[in-house]
N, C-alpha and C positions, 0 to 999 in steps of 0.2 A: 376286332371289333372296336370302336371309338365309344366311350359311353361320355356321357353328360356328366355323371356322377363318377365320376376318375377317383374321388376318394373310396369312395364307398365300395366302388369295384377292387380297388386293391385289399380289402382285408376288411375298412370298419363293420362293411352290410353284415358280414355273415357272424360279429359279436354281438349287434344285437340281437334280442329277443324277437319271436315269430308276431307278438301282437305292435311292437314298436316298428318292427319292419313292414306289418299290412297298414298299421297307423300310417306311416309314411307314403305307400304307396295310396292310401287314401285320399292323403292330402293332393297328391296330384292329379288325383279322378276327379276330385271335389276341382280343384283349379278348371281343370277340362271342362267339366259340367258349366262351371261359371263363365267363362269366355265362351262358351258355346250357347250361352242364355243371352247374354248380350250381343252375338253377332259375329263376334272374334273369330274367325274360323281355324284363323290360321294360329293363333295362343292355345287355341283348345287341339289341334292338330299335336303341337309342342307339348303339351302337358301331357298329353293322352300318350305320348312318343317316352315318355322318362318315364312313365304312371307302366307301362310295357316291360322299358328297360327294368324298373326294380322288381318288376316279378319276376324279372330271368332271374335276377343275380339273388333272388329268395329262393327260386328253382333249385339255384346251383348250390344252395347252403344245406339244401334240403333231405334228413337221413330217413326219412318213414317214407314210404311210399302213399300213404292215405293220403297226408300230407303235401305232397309232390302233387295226387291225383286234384286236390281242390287247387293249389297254386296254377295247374297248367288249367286247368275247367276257369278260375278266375283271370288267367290272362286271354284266352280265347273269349271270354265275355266282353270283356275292356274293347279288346280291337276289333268283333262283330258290331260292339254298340258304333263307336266311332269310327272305324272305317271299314265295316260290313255295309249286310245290309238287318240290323238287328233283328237277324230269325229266331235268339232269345228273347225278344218281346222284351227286354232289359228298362225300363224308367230311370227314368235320375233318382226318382225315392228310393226303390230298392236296392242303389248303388250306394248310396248315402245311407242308407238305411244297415247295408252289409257290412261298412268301413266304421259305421259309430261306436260300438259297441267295442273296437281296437284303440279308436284314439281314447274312449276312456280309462282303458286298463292304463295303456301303456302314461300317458297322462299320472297315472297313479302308482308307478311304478319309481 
């Protein structure tokens, strides 16, 4: 597999922390969200593509099972919203609304 994140995939993803790593992938749902507000289809297509790849490679760090269950439940959400057809009924709020409450911890970490 070719990832975007070549550093991250080799070792750094799986030292951070679980809130700095959904922080992260938030940040590029929030990108997605935003190129997809203005029209971009193809930037928010890209974002929502890496916003995928880092929850694999959170997937793959991942030793709880509960854990693992909400990581793979939030990437099938990510790729139903954008390129489903959102049968989670998913809003941009509550995607922004799920990833805030990470980039503050991690923010404060």
């Amino acid at each position: 597999m070719t990832y975007q994140h070549k550093e991250l995939a080799a070792g750094r993803w799986a030292k951070m922390t679980l809130c700095e790593q959904m922080a992260n992938i938030g940040s590029e749902v929030e990108r997605a969200l935003n190129w997809k507000a203005k029209g971009n289809n193809e930037y928010s297509r890209m974002a929502a593509e890496r916003a995928l790849e880092l929850t694999e490679l959170t997937a793959g760090a991942m030793k709880g099972l509960a854990r693992l269950k909400e990581i793979t439940r939030l990437r099938e959400s990510i790729a139903d919203y954008f390129f489903g057809r959102n049968e989670f009924n998913t809003t941009d709020t509550a995607m922004k609304g799920y990833f805030y409450a990470f980039g503050v911890v991690a923010r404060r970490m």
